[in-house]
N, C-alpha and C positions, 0 to 999 in steps of 0.2 A: 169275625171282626178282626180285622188287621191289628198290631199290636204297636204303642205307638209310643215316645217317647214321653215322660214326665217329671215334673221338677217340683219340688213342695210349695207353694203361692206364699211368699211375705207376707205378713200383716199387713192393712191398710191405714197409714199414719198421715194424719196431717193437720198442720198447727192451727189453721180456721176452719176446721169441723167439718159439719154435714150440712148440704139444704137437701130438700125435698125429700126431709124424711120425717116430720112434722116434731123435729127438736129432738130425735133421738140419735145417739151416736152408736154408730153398728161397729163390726169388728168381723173377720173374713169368717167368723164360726155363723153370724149372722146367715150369711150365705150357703151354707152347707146344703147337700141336697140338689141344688142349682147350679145350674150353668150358668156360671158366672162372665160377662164379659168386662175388662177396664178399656176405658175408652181414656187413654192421655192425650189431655187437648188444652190449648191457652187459646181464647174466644179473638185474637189477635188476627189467627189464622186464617187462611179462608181456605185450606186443604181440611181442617179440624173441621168447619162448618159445613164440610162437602160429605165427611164421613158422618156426622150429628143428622144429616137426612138419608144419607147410605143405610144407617139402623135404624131409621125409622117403621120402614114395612117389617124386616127383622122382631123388635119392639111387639109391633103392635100382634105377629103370627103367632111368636112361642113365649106370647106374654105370664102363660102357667109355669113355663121353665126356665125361661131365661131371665136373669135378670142383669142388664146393663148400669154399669159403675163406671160414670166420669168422675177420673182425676184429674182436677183443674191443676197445671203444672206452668205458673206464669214467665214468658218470657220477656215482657218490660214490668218495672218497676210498678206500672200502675196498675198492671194484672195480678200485683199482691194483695193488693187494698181488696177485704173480702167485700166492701160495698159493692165495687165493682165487679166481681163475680155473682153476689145475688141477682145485680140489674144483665148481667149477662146471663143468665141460665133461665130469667125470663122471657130478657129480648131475641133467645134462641130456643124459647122453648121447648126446654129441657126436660122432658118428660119421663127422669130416672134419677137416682140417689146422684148425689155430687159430692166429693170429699174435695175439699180446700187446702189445696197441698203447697204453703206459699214458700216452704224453703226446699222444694222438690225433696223429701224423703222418701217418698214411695216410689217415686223416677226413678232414684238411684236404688234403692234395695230391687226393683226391677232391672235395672243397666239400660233403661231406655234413655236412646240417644236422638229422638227425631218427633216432631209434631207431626200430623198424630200417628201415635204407637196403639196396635190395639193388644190386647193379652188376654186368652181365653183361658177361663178354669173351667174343671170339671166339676162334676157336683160331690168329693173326696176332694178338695182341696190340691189338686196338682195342677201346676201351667202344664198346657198342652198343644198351646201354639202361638206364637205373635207374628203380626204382621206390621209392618210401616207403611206408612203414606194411604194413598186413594185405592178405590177397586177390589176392596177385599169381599163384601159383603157376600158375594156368589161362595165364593168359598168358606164365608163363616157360617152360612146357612146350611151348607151342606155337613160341615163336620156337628153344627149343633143337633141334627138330624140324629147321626150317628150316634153323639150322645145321648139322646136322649133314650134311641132303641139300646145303646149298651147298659148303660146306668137302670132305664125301668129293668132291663133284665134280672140285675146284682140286687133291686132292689134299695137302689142309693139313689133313685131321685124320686125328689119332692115336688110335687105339684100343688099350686096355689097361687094365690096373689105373692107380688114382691114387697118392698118395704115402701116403697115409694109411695108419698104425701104429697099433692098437690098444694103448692101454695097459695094462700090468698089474692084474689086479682085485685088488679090494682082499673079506678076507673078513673077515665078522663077523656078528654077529647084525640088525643095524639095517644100514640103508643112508640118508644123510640124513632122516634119521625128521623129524616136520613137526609133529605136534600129537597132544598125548596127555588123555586121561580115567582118573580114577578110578573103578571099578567098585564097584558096593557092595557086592565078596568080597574090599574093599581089593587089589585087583590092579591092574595097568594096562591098559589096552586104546592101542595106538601107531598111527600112521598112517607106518609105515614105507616113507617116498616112493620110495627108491631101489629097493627090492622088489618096487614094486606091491601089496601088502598091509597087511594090519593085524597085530599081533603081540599076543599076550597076553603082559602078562611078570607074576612073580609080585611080593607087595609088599616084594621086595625092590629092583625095578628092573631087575633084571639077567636073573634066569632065566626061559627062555623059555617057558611053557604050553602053546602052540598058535600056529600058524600058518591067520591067515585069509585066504584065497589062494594060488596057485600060485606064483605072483613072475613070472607073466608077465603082459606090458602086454596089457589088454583089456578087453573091457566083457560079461562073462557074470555071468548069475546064480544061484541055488541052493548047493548045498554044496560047489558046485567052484567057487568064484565069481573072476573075477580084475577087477584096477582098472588103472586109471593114474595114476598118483602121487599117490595119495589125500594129504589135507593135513588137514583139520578134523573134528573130532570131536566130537558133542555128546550126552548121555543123551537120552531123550526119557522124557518122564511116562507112568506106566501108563497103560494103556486105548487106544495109538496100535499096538499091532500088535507094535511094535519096539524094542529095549531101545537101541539107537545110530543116530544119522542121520552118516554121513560124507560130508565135500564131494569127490567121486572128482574132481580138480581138471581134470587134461589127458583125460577121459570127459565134461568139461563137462556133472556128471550128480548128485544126491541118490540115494547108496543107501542103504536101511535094513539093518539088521544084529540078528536075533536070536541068543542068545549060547549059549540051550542048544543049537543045532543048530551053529550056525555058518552057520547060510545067510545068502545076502543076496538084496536087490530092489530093483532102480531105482525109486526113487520120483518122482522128478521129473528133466526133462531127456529128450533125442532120442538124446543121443552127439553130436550138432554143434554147434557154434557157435553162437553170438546171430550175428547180421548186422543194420545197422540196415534196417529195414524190418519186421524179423521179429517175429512177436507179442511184446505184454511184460506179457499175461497170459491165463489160459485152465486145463484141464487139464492140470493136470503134467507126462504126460507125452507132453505134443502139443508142448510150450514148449521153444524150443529156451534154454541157457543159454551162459553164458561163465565160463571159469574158477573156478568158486564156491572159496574157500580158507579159508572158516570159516564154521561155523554155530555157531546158540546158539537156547536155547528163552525168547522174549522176547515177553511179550504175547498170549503162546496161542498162539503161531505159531513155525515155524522160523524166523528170518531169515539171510538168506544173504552172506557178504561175497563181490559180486560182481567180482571183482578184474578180470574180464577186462571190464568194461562201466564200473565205476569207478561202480558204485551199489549198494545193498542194495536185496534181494527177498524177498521173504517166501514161505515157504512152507504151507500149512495141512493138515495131514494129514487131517482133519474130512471136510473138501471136495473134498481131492484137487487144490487149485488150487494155483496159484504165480504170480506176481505185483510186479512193481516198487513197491517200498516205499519210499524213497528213493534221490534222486540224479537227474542229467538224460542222463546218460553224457558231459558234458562232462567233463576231465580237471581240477583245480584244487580249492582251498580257499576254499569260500563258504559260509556257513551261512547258517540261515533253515528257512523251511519247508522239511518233506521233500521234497517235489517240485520244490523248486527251490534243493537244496544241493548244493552240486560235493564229491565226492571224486577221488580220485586212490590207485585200486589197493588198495582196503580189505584187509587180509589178517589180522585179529585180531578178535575179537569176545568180551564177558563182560559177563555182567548184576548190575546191584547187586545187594549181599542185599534190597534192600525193594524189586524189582521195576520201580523207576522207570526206571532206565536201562541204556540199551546201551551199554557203553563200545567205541569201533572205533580199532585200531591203522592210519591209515590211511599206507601206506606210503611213495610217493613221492613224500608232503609233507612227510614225516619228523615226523609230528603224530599227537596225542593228542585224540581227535574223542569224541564224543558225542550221543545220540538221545535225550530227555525224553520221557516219555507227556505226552499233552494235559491238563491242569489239569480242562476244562471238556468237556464233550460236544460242543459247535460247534467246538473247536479242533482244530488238526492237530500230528503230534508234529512238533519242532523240531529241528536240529542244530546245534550248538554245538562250540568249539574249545577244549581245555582248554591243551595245548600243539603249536609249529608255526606256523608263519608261510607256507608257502609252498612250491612244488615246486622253487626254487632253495638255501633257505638249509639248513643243517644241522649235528651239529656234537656233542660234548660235553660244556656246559654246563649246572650243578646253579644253583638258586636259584628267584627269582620263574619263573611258570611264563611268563609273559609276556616272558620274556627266555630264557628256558631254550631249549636244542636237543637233537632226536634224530640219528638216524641208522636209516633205512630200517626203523622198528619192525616185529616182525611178529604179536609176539603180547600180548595184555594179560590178569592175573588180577588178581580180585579180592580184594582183603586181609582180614582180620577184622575189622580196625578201617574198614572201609569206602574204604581209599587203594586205589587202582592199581598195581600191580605191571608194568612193560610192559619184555616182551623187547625189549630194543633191540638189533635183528641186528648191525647193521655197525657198533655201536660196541662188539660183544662185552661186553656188559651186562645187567645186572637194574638197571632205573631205579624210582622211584617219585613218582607224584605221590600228592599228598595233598590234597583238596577243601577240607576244612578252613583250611587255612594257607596255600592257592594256591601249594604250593612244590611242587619236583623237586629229588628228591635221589637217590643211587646208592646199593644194594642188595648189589653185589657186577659184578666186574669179572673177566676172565681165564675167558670164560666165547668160545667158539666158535660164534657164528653161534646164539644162540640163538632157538628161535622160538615157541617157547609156555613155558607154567608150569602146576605143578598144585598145590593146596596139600595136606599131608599132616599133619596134626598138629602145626600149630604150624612146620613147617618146608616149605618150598617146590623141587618135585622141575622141574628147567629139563630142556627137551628141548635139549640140546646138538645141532644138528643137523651143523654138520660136524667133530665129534668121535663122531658117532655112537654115541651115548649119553643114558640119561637122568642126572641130578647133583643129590643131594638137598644143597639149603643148609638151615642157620640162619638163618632171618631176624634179621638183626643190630640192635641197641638204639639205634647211633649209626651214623650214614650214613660210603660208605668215600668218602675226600677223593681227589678227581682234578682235574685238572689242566682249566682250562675250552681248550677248542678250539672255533674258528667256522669254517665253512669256506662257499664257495659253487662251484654248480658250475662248474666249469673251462671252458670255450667260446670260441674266440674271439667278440668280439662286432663283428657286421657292423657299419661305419661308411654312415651312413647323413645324407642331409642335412636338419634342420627342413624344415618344411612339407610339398608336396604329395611322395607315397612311391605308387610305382603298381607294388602288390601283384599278383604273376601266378601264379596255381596251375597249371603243367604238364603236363594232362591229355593222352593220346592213347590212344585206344581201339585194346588190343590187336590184332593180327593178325587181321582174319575176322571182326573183334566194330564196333558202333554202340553209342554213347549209347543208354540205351534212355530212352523219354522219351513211353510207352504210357501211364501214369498220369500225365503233368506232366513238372513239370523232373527232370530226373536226376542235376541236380550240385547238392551245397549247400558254403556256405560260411561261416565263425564266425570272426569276429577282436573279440579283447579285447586288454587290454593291463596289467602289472605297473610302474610305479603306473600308475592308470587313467588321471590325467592326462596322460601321453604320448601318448594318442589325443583328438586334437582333433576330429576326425572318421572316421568309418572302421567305427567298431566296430559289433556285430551281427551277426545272420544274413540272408545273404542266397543267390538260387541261384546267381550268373555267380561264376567261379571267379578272375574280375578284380576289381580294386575299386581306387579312388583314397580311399588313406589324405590326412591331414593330421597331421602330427606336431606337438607343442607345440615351439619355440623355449626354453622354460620350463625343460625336461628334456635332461638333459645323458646319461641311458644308461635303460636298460628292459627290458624284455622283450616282444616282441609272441607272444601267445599266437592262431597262425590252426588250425584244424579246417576239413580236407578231404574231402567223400567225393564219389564219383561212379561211376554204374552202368554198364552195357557188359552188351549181349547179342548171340548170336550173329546176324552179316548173313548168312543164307542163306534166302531165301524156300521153300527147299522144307522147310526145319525145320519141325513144324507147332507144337514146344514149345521156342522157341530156349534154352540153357543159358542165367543170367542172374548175374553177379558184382559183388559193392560191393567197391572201393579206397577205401582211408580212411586216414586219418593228421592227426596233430596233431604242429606244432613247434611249439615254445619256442625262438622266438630271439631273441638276445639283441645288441642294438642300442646304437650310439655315436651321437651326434648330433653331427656337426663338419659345419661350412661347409665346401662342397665334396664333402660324400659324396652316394654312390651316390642317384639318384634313384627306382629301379626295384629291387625286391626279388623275383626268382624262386626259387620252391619246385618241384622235381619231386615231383608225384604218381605218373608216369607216361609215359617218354618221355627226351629230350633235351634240355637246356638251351642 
């Protein structure tokens, strides 16, 4: 057994406790014996909810030895509120202990600097490896293997059940429902996420029709059809086959849905994941997708808010094709042309009445974004920022829209009078801008995680999603007055010294695996920076996972925005198709510039710092 580096594991500390551990508070001697894994994730993310099913098969194999530890580490304000972490580790069924770590202590006694970070122990209590971002899973399977044949050797591992308590269900009709439609038998049609289906309810909101799906997680189709926590829901225009397209979000998949049967059909998507590399157009359903969390019929086309890739796609049912429409999959806030505008986790989508625009709620800029059709035939459509500043600031402030803030928006409707209507989840909100008057004003307030809107006659029915309900308002004459809040996100920020800053991305190829580097380089690298002037030199894409920054003297704090990926296939010559894996991650970290700091800034990808 190869010999490998170790670090003693910090205590697990955090100021809103434990769930799913039926009221008991552990402590890392809890754990001894076990292979321990932490999973640092804030329910924000939709990279953390990529890795929450990445361990799942994990989870369920070396359920006697391994046991999985999420630390909830919140990055807005309302991911502190431990309510909202209980409703979130049901609504992601959380099937492992959870510590509540709302003023990130365990973050920092770990030096984790990236949503999500995983960190493996051993069953002796020593870190033995972390990894950042997505794709790690092949590689934690493997080294938990090893552990577990080195440790039964020593006689240090324990075999048995974990600690984990299943909490109480909770019963009702909806389970965090996600986005709903009006049907044109005025009924509802819901994307009841926590069910795994769709629900008719009648135009009352409440009474239930039919149920479409079993409410088990899966990817079938016909009139037994099942999903996985479908979210977005759009009509589509006669003469396309199917009277609903829904985004089956964690099926990473477009099913259509006719209403007199109930049946359904994957229409575009694999069931797997995008991966970079992977086509980003072709036949439907040859294309692998990410996350889709809202479609809308825009331009003659489906377009898709790609949440998991942090661009919009377009779908065309004509063709049967699918297709990147906008966005680079870089993570951030930049308009311009389609092709070269940054979002950041799009999860809302509504077209104006006169067809010109896509309005996008995009999430984890906490912004109010926008798509224009082309003027002219040579032109290409544009993206634009209505409200939002950025993936740090946020907040609940009414006024100029240019001064205005959200809070993790999820979903936008369109008004009659042509204003925006946008669920503002985390600030438990109905917001409204108005194009006209370039203001933002409130709607209504006391409202639970809401994440879509549907309009109804004059009055507007909000998908309450963790009240588990839909809530018909009045749209009210005079806006409700609140109280403005700004907030930024909370992080310590690394002290760092002007000038030269020698940037190390921490790669090591898994157990058994090489660089694969059969088509070219296999690692690339992206560094920007929030203001841009704080990169004097540095920034761009480049392959070596090293680089010598230059910081300005000029700027006193910042954010340096780097993007990781790097590939790894199997080292065995007798393989004749070795398996082949992308690790990827993007930090935002957030920088002090005092004489005297740190020279050197290391990121693990992958490995040991």
């Amino acid at each position: 057994m190869a010999s490998r580096a170790r670090v003693r594991a910090p205590e697990l500390v955090g100021a809103g406790g434990w769930l799913n551990t039926g009221g008991k508070e552990l402590t890392l001697a809890d754990f001894r014996g076990k292979i321990t894994i932490l999973d640092f994730w804030t329910f924000c993310c939709i990279n953390c909810l990529h890795v929450l099913d990445e361990l799942r098969e994990l989870e369920e194999k070396h359920r006697d030895t391994v046991v999985i530890v999420g630390v909830h580490s919140p990055k807005f304000v309302h991911e502190a509120d431990h309510l909202a972490v209980v409703d979130a580790v049901a609504r992601y069924e959380v099937h492992h202990p959870v510590l509540d770590d709302p003023a990130l202590a365990t973050w920092k006694q770990y030096a984790v600097r990236a949503w999500p970070t995983l960190v493996v122990i051993d069953p002796e209590g020593y870190v033995v490896a972390q990894h950042a971002g997505e794709g790690h899973a092949h590689a934690i399977a493997r080294l938990v293997e090893e552990l577990e044949a080195e440790h039964a050797a020593k006689g240090t591992l324990r075999r048995g059940d974990g600690p984990y308590v299943a909490p109480e269900p909770t019963a009702g009709d909806l389970k965090f429902p996600g986005k709903a439609v009006r049907l044109p038998n005025g009924h509802f049609l819901v994307a009841d996420s926590g069910h795994h289906s769709l629900v008719e309810l009648a135009a009352d909101g409440e009474t239930v029709v039919r149920r479409i799906g079993d409410g088990q997680r899966g990817l079938v189709d016909g009139t037994s059809p099942r999903f996985s926590e479908p979210q977005g829901l759009a009509l589509l225009p006669e003469g396309h086959g199917y009277d609903v397209i829904v985004a089956d979000t964690v099926n990473h998949a477009l099913r259509g849905v006719r209403l007199a049967d109930g049946s359904v059909t994957t229409l575009a998507g694999t069931g797997r994941q995008w991966w970079q590399g992977s086509a980003t157009e072709g036949p439907a359903r040859e294309v692998d997708l990410s996350s889709p969390w809202d479609v809308a019929w825009f331009d003659g086309q489906v377009w898709i808010a790609m949440a998991g890739v942090h661009q919009l796609w377009a779908y065309d049912p004509a063709a049967g094709t699918v297709g990147v429409a906008a966005g680079t999959t870089n993570e951030g806030l930049v308009d311009g042309p389609a092709g070269e505008a940054w979002f950041a986790q799009p999860s809302g989508l509504a077209v104006s009445a006169d067809g010109e625009r896509l309005w996008v709620a995009d999430s984890e800029t906490s912004a109010l974004r926008w798509v224009s059709r082309p003027e002219g035939a040579d032109e290409t459509k544009t993206v634009h920022t209505a409200v939002g500043t950025g993936l740090f600031d946020f907040g609940h402030r009414d006024g100029a829209a240019g001064q205005a803030l959200l809070q993790h928006p999820l979903g936008v409707t369109v008004l009659p009078d042509g204003s925006v209507a946008v669920s503002d989840t985390y600030n438990h909100a109905l917001r409204r801008f108005d194009p006209a008057s370039g203001e933002v004003t409130t709607l209504a307030t006391d409202l639970r995680e809401p994440s879509g809107a549907v309009l109804v006659d004059g009055d507007i029915v909000v998908v309450e999603s963790a009240r588990h309900r839909l809530t018909r308002l009045r749209l009210p004459e005079e806006a409700v007055r609140v109280a403005s809040v700004a907030h930024r996100t909370q992080r310590a920020a690394t002290e760092v010294a002007p000038g030269a800053l020698r940037l190390d991305v921490v790669f090591s190829a898994p157990s058994g695996q090489k660089l694969d580097e059969r088509y070219g380089p296999s690692t690339r690298l992206l560094v920007s920076a929030t203001p841009p002037e704080l990169l004097v030199s540095g920034a761009g894409a480049d392959t070596d996972l090293s680089r010598e920054l230059v910081l300005s003297d000029e700027i006193t704090e910042g954010v340096l925005h780097v993007s990781a990926m790097a590939a790894s296939c199997d080292d065995d010559p007798e393989i004749e198709f070795p398996a082949c894996h992308v690790h990827q991650q993007d930090w935002g970290v957030p920088v002090k510039l005092v004489a005297g700091g740190a020279d050197r800034l290391p990121l693990v990808l992958a490995g040991l710092e």
